[in-house]
TIVOBA-91049 format. One record per residue: residue number from 1; x, y, z of N, C-alpha, C in turn; residue in three letters. Coordinates in nm, 2 decimals, m for minus. Example, Ala and Ser with C-alpha at 12.3 -4.5 7.8 and 13.67 -1.06 7.14 Angstrom:
REM residues 2
NODE  num    n_px    n_py    n_pz   ca_px   ca_py   ca_pz    c_px    c_py    c_pz  residuo
NODE    1    1.32   m0.57    0.78    1.23   m0.45    0.78    1.32   m0.33    0.78      ala
NODE    2    1.28   m0.22    0.71    1.37   m0.11    0.71    1.29    0.00    0.79      ser
***
This chain:
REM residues 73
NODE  num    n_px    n_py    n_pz   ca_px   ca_py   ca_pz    c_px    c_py    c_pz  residuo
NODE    1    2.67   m5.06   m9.59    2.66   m4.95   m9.50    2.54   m4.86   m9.56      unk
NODE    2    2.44   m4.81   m9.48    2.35   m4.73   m9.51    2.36   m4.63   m9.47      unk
NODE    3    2.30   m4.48   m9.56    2.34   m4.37   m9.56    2.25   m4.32   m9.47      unk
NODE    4    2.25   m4.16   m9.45    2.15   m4.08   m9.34    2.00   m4.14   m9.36      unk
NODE    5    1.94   m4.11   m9.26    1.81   m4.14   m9.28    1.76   m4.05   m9.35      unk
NODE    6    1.67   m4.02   m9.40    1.58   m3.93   m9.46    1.51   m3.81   m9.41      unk
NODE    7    1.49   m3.72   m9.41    1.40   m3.61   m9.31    1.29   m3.64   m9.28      unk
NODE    8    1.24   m3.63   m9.15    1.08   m3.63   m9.17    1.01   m3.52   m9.24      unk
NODE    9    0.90   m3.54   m9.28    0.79   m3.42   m9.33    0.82   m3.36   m9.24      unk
NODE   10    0.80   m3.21   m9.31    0.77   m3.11   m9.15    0.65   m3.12   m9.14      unk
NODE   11    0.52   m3.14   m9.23    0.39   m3.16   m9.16    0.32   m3.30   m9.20      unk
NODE   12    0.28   m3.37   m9.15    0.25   m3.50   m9.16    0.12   m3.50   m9.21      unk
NODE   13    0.08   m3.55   m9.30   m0.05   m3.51   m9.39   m0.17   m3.56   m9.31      unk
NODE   14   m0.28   m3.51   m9.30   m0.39   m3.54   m9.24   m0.51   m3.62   m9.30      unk
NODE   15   m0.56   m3.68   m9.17   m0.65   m3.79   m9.29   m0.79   m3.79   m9.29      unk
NODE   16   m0.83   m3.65   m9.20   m0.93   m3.62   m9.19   m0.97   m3.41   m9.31      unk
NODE   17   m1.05   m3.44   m9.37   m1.03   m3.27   m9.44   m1.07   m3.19   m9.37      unk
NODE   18   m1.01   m3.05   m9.37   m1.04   m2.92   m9.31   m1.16   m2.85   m9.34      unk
NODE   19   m1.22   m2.79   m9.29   m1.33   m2.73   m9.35   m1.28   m2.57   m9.33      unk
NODE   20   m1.28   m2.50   m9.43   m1.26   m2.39   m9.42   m1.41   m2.28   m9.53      unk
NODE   21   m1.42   m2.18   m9.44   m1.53   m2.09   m9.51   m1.46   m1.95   m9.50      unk
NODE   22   m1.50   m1.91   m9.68   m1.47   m1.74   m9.67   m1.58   m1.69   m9.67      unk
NODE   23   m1.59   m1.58   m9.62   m1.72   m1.46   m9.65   m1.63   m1.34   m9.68      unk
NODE   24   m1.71   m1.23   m9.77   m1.64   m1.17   m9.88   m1.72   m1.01   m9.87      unk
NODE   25   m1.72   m0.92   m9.82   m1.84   m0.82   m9.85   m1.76   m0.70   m9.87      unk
NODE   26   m1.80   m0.64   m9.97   m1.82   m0.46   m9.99   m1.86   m0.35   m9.86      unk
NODE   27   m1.74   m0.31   m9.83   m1.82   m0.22   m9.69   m1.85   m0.09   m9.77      unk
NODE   28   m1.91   m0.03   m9.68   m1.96    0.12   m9.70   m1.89    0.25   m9.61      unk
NODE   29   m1.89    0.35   m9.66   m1.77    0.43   m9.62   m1.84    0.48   m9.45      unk
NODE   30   m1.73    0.54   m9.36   m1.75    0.52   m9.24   m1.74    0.44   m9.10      unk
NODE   31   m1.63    0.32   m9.17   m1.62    0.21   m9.06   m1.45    0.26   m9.00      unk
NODE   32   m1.43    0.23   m8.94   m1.28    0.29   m8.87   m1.17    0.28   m8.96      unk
NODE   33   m1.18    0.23   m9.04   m1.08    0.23   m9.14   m1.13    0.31   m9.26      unk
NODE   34   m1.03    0.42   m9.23   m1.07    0.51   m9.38   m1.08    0.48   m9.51      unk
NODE   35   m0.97    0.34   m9.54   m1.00    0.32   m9.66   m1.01    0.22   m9.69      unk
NODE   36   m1.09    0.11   m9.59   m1.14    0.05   m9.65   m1.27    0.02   m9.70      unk
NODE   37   m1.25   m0.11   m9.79   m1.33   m0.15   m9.93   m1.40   m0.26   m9.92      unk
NODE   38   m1.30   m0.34   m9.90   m1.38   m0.47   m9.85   m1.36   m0.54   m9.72      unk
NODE   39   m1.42   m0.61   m9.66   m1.41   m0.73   m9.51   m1.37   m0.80   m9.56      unk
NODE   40   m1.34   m0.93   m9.51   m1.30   m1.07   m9.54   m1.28   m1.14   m9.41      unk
NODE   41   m1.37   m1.25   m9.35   m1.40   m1.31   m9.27   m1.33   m1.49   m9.32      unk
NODE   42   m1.23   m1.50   m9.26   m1.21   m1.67   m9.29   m1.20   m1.77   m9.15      unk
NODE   43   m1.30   m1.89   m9.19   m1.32   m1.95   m9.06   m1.28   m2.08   m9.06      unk
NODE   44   m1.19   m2.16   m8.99   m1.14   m2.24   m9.04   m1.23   m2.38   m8.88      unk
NODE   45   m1.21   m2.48   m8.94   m1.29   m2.56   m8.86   m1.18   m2.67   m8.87      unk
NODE   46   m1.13   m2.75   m8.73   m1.04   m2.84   m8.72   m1.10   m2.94   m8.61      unk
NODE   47   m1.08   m3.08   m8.59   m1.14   m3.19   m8.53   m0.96   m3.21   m8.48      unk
NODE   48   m0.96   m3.27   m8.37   m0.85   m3.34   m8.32   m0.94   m3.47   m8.33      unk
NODE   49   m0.82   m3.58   m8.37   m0.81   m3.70   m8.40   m0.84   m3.76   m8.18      unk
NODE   50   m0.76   m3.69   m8.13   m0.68   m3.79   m8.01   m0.82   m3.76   m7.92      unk
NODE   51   m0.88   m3.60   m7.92   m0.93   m3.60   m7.81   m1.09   m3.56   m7.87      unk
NODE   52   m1.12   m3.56   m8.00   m1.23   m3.50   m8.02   m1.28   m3.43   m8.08      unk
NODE   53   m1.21   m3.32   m8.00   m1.22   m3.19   m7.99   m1.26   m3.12   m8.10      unk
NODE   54   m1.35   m3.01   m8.13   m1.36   m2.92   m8.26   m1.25   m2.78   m8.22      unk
NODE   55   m1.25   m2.77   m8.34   m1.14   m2.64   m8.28   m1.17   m2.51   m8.42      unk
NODE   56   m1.23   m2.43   m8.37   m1.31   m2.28   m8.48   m1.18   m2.16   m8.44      unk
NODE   57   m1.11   m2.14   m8.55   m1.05   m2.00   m8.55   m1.12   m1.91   m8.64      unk
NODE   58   m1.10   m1.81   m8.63   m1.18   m1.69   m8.71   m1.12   m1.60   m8.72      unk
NODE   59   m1.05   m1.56   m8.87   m0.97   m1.44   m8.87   m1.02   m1.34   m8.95      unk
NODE   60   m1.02   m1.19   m8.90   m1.07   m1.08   m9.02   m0.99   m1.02   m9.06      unk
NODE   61   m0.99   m0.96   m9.19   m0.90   m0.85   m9.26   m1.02   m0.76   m9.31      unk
NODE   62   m0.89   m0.66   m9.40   m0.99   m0.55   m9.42   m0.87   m0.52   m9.56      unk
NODE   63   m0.94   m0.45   m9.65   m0.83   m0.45   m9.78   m0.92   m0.32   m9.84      unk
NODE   64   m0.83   m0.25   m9.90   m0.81   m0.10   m9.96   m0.88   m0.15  m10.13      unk
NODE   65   m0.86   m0.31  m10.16   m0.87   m0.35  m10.28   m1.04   m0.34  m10.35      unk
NODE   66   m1.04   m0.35  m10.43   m1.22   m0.34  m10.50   m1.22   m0.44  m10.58      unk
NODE   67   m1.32   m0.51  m10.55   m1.35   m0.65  m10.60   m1.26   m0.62  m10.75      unk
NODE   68   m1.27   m0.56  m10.84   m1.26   m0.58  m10.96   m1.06   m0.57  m10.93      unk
NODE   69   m1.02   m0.50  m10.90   m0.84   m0.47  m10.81   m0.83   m0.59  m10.75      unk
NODE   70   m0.93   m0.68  m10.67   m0.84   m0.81  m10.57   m0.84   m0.97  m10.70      unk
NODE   71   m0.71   m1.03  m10.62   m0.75   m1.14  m10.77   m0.69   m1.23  m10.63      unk
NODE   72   m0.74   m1.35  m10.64   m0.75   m1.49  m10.62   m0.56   m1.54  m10.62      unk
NODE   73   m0.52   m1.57  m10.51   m0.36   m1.64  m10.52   m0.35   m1.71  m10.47      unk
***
């Protein structure tokens, strides 16, 4: 007798790489946010396998942090 099957992955590993780009800048005082310091721009680039397709998201933040305060996680 054989026991449960095993779970699937919840994400099934891909066999093509992601291309992902950060951009990183110092703002200067006066942009709609009072305090911030720096931008951060991350763009992520995805290909579908089935249809082709490129697929570009683009997300921005904004952080109170100063390069020397932000650390890498």
């Amino acid at each position: 007798m054989r026991g449960p099957a095993p779970a699937p992955h919840p994400r099934p590993a891909t066999r093509t790489p992601r291309a992902r780009r950060l951009k990183i800048c110092t703002v200067q005082p006066g942009l709609l946010f009072p305090h911030a310091v720096q931008a951060i721009e991350f763009k992520r680039r995805r290909n579908n396998r089935r249809t082709g397709k490129t697929t570009i998201k683009n997300i921005y933040a904004v952080t109170s942090f100063t390069p020397d305060q932000a650390i890498a996680s």
